[in-house]
GUFI-994816 format. One record per atom (N, C-alpha, C): residue in one letter; x, y, z; residue number from 1. Coordinates in pm, 1 decimal. Each point is the difference from the previous one (the first is absolute). Last residue first. Layout:
<nodes>
  code         x         y         z  pos
     a         X         Y         Z  NUM
...
</nodes>
This chain:
<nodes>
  code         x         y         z  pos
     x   -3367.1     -72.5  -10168.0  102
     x      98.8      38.6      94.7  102
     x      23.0    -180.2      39.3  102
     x    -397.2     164.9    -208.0  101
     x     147.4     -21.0    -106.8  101
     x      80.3      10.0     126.4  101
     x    -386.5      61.8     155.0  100
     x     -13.3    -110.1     -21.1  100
     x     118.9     -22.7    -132.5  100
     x     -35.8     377.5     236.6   99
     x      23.0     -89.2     122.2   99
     x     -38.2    -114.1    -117.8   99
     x     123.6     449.9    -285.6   98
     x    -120.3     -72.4      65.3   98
     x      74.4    -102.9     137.1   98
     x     327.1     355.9    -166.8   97
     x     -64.8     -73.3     -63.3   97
     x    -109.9     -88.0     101.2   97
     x     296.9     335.4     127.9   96
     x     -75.7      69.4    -102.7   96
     x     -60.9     -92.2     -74.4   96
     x     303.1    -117.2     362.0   95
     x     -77.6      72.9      55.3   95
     x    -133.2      57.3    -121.4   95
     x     403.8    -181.8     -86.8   94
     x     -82.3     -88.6      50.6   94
     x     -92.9      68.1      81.9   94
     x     346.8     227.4    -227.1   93
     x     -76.2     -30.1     -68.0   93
     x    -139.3    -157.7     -23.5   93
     x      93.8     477.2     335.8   92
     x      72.9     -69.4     -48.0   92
     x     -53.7    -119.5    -120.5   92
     x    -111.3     530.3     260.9   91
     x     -80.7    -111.5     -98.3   91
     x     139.6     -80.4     -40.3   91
     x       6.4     298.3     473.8   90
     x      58.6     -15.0    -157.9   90
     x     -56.2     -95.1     -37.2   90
     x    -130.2     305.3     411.1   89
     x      31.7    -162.7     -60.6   89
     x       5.4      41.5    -163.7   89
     x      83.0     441.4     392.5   88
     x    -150.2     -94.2    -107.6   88
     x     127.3    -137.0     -39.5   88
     x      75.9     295.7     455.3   87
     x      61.9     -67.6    -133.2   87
     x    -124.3     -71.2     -44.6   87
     x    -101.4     248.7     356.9   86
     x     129.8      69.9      -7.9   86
     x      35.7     -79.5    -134.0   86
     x    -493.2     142.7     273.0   85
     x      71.7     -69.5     -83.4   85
     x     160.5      12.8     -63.4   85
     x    -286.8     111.7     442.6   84
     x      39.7      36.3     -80.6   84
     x      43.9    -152.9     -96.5   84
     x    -284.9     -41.1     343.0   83
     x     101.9     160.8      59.8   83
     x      25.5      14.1    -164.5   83
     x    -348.0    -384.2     177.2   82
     x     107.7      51.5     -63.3   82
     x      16.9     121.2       9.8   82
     x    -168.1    -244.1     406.5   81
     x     -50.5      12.9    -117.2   81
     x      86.5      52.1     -91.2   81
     x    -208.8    -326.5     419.6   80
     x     146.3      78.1     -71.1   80
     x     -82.0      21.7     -98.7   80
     x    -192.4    -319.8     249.9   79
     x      24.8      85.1     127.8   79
     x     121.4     103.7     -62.5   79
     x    -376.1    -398.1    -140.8   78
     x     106.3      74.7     -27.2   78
     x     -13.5     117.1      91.9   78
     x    -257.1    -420.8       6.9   77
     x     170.5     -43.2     -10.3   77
     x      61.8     117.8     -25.1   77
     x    -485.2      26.9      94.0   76
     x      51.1     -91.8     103.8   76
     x     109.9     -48.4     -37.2   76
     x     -75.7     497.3     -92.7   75
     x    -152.7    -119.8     -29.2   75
     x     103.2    -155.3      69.1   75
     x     196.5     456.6      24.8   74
     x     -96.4      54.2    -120.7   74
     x     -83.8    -100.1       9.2   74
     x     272.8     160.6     426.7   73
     x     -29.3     -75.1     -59.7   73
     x     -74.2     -11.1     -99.0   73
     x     344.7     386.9      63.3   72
     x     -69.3     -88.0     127.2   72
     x     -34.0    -122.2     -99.0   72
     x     453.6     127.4    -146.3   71
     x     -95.0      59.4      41.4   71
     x    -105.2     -56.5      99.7   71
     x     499.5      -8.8    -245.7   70
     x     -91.0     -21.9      85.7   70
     x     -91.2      85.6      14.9   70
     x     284.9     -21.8    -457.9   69
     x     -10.8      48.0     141.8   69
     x     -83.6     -13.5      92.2   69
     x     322.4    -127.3    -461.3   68
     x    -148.2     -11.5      52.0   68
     x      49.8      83.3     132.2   68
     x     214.8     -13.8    -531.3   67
     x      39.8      25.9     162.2   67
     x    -136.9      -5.4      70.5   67
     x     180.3    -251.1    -469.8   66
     x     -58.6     113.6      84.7   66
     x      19.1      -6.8     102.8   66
     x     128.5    -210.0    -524.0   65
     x      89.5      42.6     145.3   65
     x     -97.3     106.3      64.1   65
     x    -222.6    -360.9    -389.2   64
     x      50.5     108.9      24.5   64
     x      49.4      16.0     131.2   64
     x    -181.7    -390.4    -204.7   63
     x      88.7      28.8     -20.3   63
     x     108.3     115.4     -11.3   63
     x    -503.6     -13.6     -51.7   62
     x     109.9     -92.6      13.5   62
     x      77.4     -28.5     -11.4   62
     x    -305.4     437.5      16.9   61
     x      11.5    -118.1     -63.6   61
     x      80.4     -95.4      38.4   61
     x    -266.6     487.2     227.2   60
     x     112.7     -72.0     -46.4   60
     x     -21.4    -126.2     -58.2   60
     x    -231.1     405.8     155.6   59
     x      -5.2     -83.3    -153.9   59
     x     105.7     -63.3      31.9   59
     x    -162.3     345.5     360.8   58
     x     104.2       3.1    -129.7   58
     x      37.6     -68.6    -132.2   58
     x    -310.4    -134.3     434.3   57
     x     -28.3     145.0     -73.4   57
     x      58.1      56.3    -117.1   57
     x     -13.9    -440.4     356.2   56
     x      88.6      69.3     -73.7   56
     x    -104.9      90.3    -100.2   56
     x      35.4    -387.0     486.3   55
     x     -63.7     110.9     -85.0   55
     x     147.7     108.5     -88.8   55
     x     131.2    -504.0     202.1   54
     x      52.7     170.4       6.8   54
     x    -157.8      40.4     -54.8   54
     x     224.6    -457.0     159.0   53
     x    -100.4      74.5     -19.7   53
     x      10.2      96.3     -24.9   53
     x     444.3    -328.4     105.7   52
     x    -135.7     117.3      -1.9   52
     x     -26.9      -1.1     -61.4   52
     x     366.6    -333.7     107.8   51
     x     -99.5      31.1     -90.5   51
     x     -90.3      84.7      80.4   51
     x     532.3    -175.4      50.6   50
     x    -131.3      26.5      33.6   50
     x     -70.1      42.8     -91.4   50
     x     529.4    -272.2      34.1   49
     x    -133.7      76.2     -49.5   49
     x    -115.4       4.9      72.8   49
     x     566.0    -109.6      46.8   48
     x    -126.1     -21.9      50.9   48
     x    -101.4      93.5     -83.6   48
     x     575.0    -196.3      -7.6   47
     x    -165.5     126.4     -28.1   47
     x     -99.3     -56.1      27.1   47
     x     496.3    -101.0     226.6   46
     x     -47.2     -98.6     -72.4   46
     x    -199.0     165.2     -34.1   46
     x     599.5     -90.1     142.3   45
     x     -92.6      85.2      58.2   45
     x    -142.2     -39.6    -126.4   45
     x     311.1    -237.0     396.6   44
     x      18.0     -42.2    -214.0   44
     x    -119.7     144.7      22.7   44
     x     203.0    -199.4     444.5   43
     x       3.1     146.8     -51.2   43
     x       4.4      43.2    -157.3   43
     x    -138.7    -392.6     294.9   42
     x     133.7     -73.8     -94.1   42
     x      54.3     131.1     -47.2   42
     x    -332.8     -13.4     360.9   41
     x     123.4    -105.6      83.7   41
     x      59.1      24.4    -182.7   41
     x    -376.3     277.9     -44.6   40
     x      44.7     -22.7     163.3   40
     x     119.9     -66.0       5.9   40
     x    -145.8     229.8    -450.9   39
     x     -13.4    -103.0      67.8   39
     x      60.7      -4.3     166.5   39
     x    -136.7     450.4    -268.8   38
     x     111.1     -84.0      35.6   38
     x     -53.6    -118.3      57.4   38
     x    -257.2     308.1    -355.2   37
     x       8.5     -12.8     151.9   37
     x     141.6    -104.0     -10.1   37
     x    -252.8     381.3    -337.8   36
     x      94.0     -77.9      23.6   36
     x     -12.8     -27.1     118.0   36
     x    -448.8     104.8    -336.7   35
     x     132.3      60.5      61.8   35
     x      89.1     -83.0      44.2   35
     x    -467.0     186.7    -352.7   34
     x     109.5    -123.7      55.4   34
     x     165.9      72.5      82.4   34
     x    -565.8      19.3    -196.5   33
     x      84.2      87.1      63.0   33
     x     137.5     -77.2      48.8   33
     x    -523.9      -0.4    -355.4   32
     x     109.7     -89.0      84.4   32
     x     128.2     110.5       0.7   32
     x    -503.9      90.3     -97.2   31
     x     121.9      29.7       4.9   31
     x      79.3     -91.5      71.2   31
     x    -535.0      70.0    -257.3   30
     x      98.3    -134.2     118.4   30
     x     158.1      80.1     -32.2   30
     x    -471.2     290.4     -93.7   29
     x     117.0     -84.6     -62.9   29
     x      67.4     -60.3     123.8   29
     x    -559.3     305.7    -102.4   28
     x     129.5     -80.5      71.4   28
     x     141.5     -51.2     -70.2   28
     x    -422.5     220.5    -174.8   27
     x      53.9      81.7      70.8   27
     x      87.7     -96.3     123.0   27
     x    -262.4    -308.2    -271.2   26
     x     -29.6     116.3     -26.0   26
     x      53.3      90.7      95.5   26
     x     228.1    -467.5    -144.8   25
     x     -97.6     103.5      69.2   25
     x      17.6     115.3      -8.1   25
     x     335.6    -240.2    -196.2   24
     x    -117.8     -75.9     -49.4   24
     x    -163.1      91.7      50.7   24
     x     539.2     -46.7      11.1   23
     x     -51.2     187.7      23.0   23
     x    -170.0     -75.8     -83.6   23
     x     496.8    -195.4     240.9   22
     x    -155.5     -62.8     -39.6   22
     x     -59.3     169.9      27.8   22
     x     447.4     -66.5     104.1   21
     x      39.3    -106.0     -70.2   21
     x    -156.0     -24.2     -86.0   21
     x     335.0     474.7     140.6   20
     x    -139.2    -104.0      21.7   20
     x      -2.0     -69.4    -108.6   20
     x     380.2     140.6     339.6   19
     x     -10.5      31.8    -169.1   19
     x    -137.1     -85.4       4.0   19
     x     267.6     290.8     412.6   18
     x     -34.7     -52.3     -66.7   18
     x     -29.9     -54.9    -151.5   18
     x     121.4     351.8     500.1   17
     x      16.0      -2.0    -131.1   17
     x      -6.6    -183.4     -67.1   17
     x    -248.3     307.5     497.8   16
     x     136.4    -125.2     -92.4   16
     x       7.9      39.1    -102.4   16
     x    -109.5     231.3     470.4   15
     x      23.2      67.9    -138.3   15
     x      37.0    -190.1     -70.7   15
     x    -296.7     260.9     471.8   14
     x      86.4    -103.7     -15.8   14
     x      -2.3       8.8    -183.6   14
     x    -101.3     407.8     332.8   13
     x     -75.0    -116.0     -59.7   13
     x     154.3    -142.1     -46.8   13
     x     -54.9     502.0     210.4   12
     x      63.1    -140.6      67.6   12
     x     -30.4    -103.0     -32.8   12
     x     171.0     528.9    -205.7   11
     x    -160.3    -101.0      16.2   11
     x      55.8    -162.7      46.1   11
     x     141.2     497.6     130.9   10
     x      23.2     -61.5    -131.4   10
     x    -105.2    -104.5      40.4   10
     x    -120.0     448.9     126.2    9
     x      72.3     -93.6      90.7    9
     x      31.7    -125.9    -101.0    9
     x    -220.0     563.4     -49.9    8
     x      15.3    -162.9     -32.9    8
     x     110.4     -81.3      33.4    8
     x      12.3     459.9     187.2    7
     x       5.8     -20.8    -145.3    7
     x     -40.2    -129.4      22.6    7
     x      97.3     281.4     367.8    6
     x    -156.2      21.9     -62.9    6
     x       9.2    -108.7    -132.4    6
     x     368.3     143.2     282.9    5
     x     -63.8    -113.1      46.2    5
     x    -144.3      -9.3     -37.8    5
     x     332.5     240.2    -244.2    4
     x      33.7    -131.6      38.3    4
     x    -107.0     -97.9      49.6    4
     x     -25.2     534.6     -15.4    3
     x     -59.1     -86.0     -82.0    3
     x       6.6    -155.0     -30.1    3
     x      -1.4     244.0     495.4    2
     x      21.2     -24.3    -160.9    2
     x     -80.5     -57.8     -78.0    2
     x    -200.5     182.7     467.4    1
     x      59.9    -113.8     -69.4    1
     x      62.6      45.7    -130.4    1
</nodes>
């Protein structure tokens, strides 16, 4: 056999990119994932959101751009986990003041 056919086989996991909306739990964050579908009969092309579970290891915070990746099952909603962190969240200036001034 080559070396080709020896080398690691890319990986068939399933990839989203995301922005997490809830980093409240311990080693978890809610990623919402949003994509485009075409309406059937009016062809308006209209976004749709999903929400994962993700286990996360990397710290991420809210409002940060990550990439999850399927995995097996970690506990009875999460089935992903963060890959990488690609864009930290910017402190805006509603974001930096208390929930009860806001």
């Amino acid at each position: 056999m080559s070396d080709e056919q020896q080398a690691k086989p890319a990986s068939r996991r399933n990839q989203q990119v995301g922005v997490v909306v809830s980093a409240k739990m311990t080693k978890t964050v809610v990623v919402a994932v949003e994509r485009l579908v075409h309406h059937g009969l009016y062809r308006k092309t209209i976004r749709r959101t999903s929400t994962f579970m993700a286990h996360d290891e990397k710290g991420a915070k809210k409002g940060d751009t990550v990439r999850i990746v399927e995995s097996r099952p970690l506990s009875k909603n999460k089935r992903w986990r963060v890959d990488a962190i690609l864009q930290r969240a910017t402190a805006t200036d509603a974001d930096a003041l208390p929930p009860a001034a806001v």
